[in-house]
NUGUKOL-251973 format. One record per residue (C-alpha): residue in one letter; chain; x, y, z. Coordinates in pm, 1 decimal. Example, Ala and Ser with C-alpha at 12.3 -4.5 7.8 and 13.67 -1.06 7.14 Angstrom:
2
<r code="a" unit="A" x="1230.0" y="-450.0" z="780.0"/>
<r code="s" unit="A" x="1367.0" y="-106.0" z="714.0"/>
This chain:
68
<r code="x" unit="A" x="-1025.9" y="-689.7" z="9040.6"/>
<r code="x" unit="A" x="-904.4" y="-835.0" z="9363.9"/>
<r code="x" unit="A" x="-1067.7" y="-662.0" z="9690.8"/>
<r code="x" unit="A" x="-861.4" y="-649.7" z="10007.2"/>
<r code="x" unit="A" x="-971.6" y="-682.7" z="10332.4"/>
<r code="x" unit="A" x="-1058.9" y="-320.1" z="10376.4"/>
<r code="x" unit="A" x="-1260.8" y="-332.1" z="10072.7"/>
<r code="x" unit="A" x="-1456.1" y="-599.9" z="10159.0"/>
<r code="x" unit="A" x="-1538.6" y="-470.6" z="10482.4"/>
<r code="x" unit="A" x="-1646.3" y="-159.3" z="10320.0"/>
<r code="x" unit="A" x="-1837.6" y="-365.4" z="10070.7"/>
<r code="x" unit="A" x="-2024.1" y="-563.3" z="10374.3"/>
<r code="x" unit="A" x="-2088.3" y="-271.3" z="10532.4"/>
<r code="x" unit="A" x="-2241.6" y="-74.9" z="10213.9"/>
<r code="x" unit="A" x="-2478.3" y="-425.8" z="10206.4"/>
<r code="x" unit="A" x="-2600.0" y="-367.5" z="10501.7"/>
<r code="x" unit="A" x="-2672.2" y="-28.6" z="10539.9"/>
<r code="x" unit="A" x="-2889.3" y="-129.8" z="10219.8"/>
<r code="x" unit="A" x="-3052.3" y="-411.5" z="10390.1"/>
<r code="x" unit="A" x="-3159.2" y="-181.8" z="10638.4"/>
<r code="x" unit="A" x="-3283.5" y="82.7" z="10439.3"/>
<r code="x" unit="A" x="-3459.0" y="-207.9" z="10272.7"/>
<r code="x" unit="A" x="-3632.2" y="-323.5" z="10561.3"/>
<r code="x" unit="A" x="-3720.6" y="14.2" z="10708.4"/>
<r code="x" unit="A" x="-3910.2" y="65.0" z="10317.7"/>
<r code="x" unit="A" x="-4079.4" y="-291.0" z="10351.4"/>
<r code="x" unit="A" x="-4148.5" y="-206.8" z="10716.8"/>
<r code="x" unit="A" x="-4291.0" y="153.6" z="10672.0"/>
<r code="x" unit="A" x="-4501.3" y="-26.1" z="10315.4"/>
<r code="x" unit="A" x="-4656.2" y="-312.9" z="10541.8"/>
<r code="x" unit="A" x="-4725.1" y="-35.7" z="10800.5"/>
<r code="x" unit="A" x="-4933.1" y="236.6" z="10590.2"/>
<r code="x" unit="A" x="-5327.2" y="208.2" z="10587.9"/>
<r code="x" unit="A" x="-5486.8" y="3.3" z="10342.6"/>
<r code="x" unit="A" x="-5559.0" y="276.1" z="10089.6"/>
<r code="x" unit="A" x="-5195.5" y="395.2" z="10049.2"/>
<r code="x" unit="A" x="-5068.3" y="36.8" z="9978.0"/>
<r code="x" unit="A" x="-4978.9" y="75.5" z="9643.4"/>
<r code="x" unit="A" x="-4694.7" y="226.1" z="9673.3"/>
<r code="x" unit="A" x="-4548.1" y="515.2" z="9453.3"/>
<r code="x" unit="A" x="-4324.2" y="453.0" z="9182.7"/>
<r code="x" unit="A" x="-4086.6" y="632.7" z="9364.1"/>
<r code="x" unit="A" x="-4097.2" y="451.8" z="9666.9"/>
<r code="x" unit="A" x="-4046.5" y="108.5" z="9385.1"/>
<r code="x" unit="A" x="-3841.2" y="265.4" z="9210.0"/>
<r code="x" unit="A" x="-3578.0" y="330.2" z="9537.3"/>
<r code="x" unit="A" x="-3641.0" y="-13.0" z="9695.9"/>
<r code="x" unit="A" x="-3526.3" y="-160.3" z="9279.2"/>
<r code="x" unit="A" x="-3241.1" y="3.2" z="9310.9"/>
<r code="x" unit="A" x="-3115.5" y="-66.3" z="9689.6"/>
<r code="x" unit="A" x="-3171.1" y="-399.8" z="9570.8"/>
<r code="x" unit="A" x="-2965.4" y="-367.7" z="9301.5"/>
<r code="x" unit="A" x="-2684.3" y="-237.7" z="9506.4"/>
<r code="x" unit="A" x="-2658.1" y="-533.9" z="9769.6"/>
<r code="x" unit="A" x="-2706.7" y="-755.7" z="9410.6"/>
<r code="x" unit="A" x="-2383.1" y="-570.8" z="9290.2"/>
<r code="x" unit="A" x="-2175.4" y="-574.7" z="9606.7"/>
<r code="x" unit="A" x="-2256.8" y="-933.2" z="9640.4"/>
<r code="x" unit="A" x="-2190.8" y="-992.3" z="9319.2"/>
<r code="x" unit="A" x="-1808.0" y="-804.8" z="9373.4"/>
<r code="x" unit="A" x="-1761.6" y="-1025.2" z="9674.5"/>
<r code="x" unit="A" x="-1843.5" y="-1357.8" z="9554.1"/>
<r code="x" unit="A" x="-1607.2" y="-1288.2" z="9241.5"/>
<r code="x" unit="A" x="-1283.4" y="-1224.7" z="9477.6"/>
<r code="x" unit="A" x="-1388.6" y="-1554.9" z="9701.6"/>
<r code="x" unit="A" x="-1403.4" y="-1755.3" z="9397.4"/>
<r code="x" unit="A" x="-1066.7" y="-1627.3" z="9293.8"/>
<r code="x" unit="A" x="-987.4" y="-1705.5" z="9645.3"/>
């Protein structure tokens, strides 16, 4: 699957609105008194799976620049 311009904008974009939410989560984490730490598996569960996205799109755009 070859991504056009357009589409890889989108995809950069995408990455970095999930970069952000991932920073904001490690930000408000670091930020929380000592005894509420350990955060919920909620909380690690949404921060595994932004990661995952910017993984994917990543993933998508290093694909097309191989393919060049």
């Amino acid at each position: 699957m070859e991504l056009d311009l357009d589409e890889s904008s989108l995809a950069i974009g995408r990455i970095e609105r999930a970069l952000s939410r991932i920073e904001k989560a490690l930000t408000d984490r670091a930020n929380r008194p000592p005894a509420a730490v350990a955060a919920p598996a909620a909380d690690q569960s949404a921060l595994k799976a932004e990661v995952a996205a910017v993984i994917g799109e990543l993933d998508l755009l290093i694909a097309e620049a191989e393919r060049g």
